[in-house]
Every structure is written in structure tokens, then in C-alpha cells.
N, C-alpha and C positions, 0 to 999 in steps of 0.2 A: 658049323654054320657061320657065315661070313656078317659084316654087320651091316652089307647092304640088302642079305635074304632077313638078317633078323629085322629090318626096315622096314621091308617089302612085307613081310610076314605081320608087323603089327597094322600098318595101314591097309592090309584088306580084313583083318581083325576089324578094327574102326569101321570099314566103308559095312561089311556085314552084318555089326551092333549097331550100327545108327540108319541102318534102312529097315531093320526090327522096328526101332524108335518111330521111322516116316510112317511106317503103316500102319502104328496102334493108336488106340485111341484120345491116348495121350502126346500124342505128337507136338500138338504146339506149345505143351508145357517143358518138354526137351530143345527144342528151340528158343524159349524165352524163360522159362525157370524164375520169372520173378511173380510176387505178391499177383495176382491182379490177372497172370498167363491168362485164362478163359473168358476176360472182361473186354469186348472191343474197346471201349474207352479208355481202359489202363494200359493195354496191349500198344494203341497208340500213340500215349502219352508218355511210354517207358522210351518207346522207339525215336522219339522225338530227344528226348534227354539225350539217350544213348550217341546218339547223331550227333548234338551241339557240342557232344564233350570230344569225340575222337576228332571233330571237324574245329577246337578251339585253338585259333589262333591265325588259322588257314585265312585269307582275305576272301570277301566277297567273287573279288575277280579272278582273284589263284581258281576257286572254286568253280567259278560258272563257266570256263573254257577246260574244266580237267573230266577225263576219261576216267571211271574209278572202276577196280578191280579186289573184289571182296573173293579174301580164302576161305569159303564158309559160309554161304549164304543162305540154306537153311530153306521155308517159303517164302526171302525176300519182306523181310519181315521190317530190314531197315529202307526198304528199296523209296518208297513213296518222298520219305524225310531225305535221302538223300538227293534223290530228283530234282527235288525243290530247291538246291545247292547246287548242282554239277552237271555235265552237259550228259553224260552217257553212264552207264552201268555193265558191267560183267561181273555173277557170279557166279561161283564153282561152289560143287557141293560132293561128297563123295555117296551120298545115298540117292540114289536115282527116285526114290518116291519123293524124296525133298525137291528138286529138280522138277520132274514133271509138276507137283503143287505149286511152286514159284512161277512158273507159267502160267499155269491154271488163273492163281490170282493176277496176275503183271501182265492179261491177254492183251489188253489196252493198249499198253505202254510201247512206243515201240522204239524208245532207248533203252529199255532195258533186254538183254538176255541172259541165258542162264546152260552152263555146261556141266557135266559129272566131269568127275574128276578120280584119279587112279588114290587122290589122298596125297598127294608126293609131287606131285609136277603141275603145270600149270597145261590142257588139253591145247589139240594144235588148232581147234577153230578161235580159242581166246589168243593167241597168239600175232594174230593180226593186225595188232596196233601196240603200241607203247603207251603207260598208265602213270598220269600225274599222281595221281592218288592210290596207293594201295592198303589195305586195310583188310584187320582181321577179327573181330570180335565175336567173344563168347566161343570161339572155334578151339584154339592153340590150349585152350584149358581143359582140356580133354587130351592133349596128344602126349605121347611119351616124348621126350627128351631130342631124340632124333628126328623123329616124324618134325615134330615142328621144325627143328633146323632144316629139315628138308623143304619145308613146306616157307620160310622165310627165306628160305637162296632162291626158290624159286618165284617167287614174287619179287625178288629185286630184280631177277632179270631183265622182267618184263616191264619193268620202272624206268621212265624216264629221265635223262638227266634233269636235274634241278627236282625229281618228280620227289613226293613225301611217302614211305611207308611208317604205319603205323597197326601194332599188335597189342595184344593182351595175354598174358601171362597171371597165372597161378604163381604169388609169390611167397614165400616162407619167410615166417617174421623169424628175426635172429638179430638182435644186437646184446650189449652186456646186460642189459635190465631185464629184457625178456627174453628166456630158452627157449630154442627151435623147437617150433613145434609144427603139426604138421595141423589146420582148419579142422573141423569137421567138413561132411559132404552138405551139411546147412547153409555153414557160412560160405564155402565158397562153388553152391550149385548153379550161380547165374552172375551175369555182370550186373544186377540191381540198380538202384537208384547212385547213378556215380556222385556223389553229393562229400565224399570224407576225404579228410585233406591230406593232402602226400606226401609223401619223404621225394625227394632228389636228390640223386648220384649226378653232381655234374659237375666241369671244370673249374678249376678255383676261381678263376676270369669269371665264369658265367654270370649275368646279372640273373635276380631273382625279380627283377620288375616286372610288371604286366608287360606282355610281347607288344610290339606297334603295330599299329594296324595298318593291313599290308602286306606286315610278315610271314611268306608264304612259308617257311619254313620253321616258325615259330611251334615249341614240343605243346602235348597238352598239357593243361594245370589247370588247378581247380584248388582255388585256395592259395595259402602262405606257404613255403616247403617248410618240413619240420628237419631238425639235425636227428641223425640214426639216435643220439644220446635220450632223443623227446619221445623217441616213436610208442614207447609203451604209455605212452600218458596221451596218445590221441586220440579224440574222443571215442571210445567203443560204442557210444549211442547210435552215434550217425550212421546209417545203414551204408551199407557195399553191395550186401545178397540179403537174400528175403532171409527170416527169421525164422520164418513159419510154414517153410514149402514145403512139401515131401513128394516125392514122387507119385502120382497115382497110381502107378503101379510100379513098384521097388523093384518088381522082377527082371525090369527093363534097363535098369541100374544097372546094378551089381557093381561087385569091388573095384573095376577097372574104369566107372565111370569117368572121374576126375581124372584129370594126366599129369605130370612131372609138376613136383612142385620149384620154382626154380628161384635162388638164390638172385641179388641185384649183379652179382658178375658173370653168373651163367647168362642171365636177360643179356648181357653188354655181350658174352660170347657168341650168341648166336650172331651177332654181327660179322664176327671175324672173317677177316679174307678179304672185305666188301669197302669200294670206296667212299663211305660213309662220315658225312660230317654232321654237326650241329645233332648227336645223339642225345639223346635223354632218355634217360628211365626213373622212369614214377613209381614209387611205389605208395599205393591206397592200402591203407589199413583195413581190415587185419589182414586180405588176402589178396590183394589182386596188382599188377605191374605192367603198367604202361610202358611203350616203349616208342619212341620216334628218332625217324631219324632221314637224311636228305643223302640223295642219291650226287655224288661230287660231279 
């Protein structure tokens, strides 16, 4: 078997176990996996969080003339928060009950719309315009290895020049102090409260100052970077993922839930090939790796 059937092969694996997910009755705790999933108010207020941190740095005005393109969009879960920031919305989803739900809710709305997707490309009715913003959360932590490389070449395509993509990654802590290890499915079952502070891989040039405001192409942060040498002493308090989530029903897990955990150079690889400047990758303790980067 070739490694575009083993490709092809895991992303209708994916589209199959997360349209299980769309239809049970745990659904929107597989889409949002933190503290508070069944609460409107927490539901919310996570969405709202989750928004200000992928959209920090972006300027008001970058914002409210950019077209965004979410790989993953679940039932639009972030859709409202980003409205209230951007001129339009497209997302893709690979489980068609996810899709038809995002409708469901977003009937109103009519900058928003929403496509299935094969998992791997980007559908040819989203294809119709070029995306200032493109953006992946709580999705790419689920995907193998490939799958997700597939799935960030194909969102840059459809990126703009000057335009900003931005993902999430499952990252594996690894420096001298502390051995690789690979999270529990606890720590890293959701993008939670983004709130703990990062490590950065960035150019020795880079400044570490607050980005200016304006800066449409400015990475996300949250906090002081820490040196790889600190990373085991950053605070484990501060939450990432919920503590205390467990699946309502585990059956709809199982072992293949989580996807590739990826190292801070594999994050920088999925770049490769791509005219790509002003990259950064974050990594949030204990589990999770941000990633930004500007279309040249």
C-alpha cells in the first residue's frame, strides 16, 4: 500500500469515528472536551477565550476585512466569537452530522457557511475565494501525522498572500530535565483554558516583546517565553485541558482518539516546501503547540 492509500485510508477512518461522535449523545463534549462542555455559559465563555488567543496579535482591522477558513469546525462552536472579529466564515468538517448541526445552529447567520470535507482537501464550493485567516483548532490533535500535513498544505493554498495561518498541535514534552513522554488522554483531551505559558522556537533576531498593535502577522503568546532549559518547571497548575473530563461514553474514544504527538521540528516541518515567513511555534505546557505563520 502506497502512503497516499495509507493517507486516504486514515482520513475516512477519522470522517467514520467522528460522524459516530456527531450522532451520539455526547457529541458536543467531543467537540469541546473541556470542564463546563454541557454548560451554555461555560460553553461560551471557553469559545470566547479560545478565539482571543488564536486571533492575539491580529489587529482589529487585519480582522474585520479577513475571510476565515476553519479546518474543523465541528457545530461552529467558535463561529459567534469569531463573527464578532471578521467579515465572513467557512468551515469544513469531515462528519456530515457535524455540518448539518453547524447549520442547524448558524441558520441566522448568513456569513457563515459550512462544507464536509474528504479530511485531506479543502471541497470545491469553499474554494471560491482566498482566506486571510486560516485556522485549525482542537482538529490537527486528533490526526496522524500525515493527515494533518495534508490537511495544512491544503489550507495554505487557499491562504492569501500576506493572509495568516494558524494550528494546534498535540506537542510531546522533551528536553534534558524532562523525558519524553507521551500526555495522558486527560491532559491532552481538549484545547481548555489557553491560559499557561509557552516555550518559543524562534529566530535568534526575534524580539520577545508584546507584538504592536497592528501587527497583522504578529504569532500567538500568551505570557513570557520560557528557554527549553525552564520548560519542566512551568507552572503544571495552570491548566491546558480539563483535569477531570472523561468521555461520557469511552466507547466512542478508544485508542486512536488523540493523533500524532509532534515534536517542536516536526510542527516547523509541516511547513516545508511553503513560502512561509514570520513562523512561530509555541509550545503550551504540558501538551499542546501552537503554530503561526504568514503566507510570503
Amino acid at each position: 500500500m502506497s502512503r497516499d492509500d495509507d493517507v486516504g485510508h486514515e482520513a475516512e477512518r477519522l470522517k467514520n469515528e467522528w460522524e459516530d461522535r456527531a450522532r451520539s449523545e455526547a457529541r458536543d463534549f467531543f467537540v469541546a472536551s473541556h470542564e463546563g462542555w454541557d454548560d451554555e455559559r461555560r460553553w461560551a465563555a471557553q469559545a470566547t477565550q479560545d478565539v482571543a488567543f488564536i486571533t492575539t496579535g491580529l489587529s482589529p482591522g487585519f480582522l474585520a476585512e479577513a475571510d476565515v477558513l476553519a479546518l474543523g469546525c465541528g457545530v461552529g462552536r467558535l463561529v459567534p466569537e469569531l463573527l464578532a472579529r471578521t467579515r465572513s466564515y467557512t468551515g469544513l468538517d469531515v462528519a456530515p452530522s457535524m455540518v448539518a448541526e453547524a447549520r442547524r445552529r448558524l441558520a441566522g447567520e448568513p456569513r457563515a457557511r459550512f462544507f464536509e470535507s474528504d479530511g485531506l482537501g479543502v471541497p470545491a464550493g469553499a474554494c471560491d475565494r482566498h482566506y486571510a485567516l486560516v485556522i485549525s483548532v482542537a482538529v490537527l490533535i486528533h490526526c496522524p501525522r500525515d493527515v494533518a500535513r495534508a490537511l495544512v498544505h491544503a489550507g495554505w493554498e487557499r491562504l492569501a498572500p500576506g493572509g495568516v495561518l494558524r494550528f494546534q498541535l498535540l506537542g510531546l514534552p522533551a528536553d534534558d530535565e524532562q523525558p519524553s513522554r507521551v500526555p495522558s488522554d486527560r491532559e491532552a483531551s481538549g484545547p481548555g483554558p489557553i491560559v499557561a505559558t509557552p516555550t518559543a522556537t524562534t529566530p535568534a533576531t526575534e524580539s520577545h516583546a508584546d507584538p504592536p498593535a497592528g501587527d497583522a502577522t504578529a504569532p500567538p503568546r500568551s505570557g513570557a517565553p520560557v528557554d527549553d532549559a525552564d520548560r519542566s518547571r512551568a507552572d503544571p497548575s495552570r491548566p491546558v485541558g480539563p483535569d477531570d473530563v472523561a468521555a461520557p461514553d469511552p466507547s466512542l474514544a478508544g485508542e486512536r482518539y488523540m493523533g500524532h504527538w509532534f515534536t517542536e521540528q516536526e510542527a516547523r516541518d509541516l511547513l516545508a516546501g511553503l513560502d512561509a515567513r514570520d513562523v512561530l511555534v509555541v509550545h503550551v505546557p504540558p501538551c499542546h503547540i501552537y503554530v503561526s505563520a504568514t503566507r510570503g
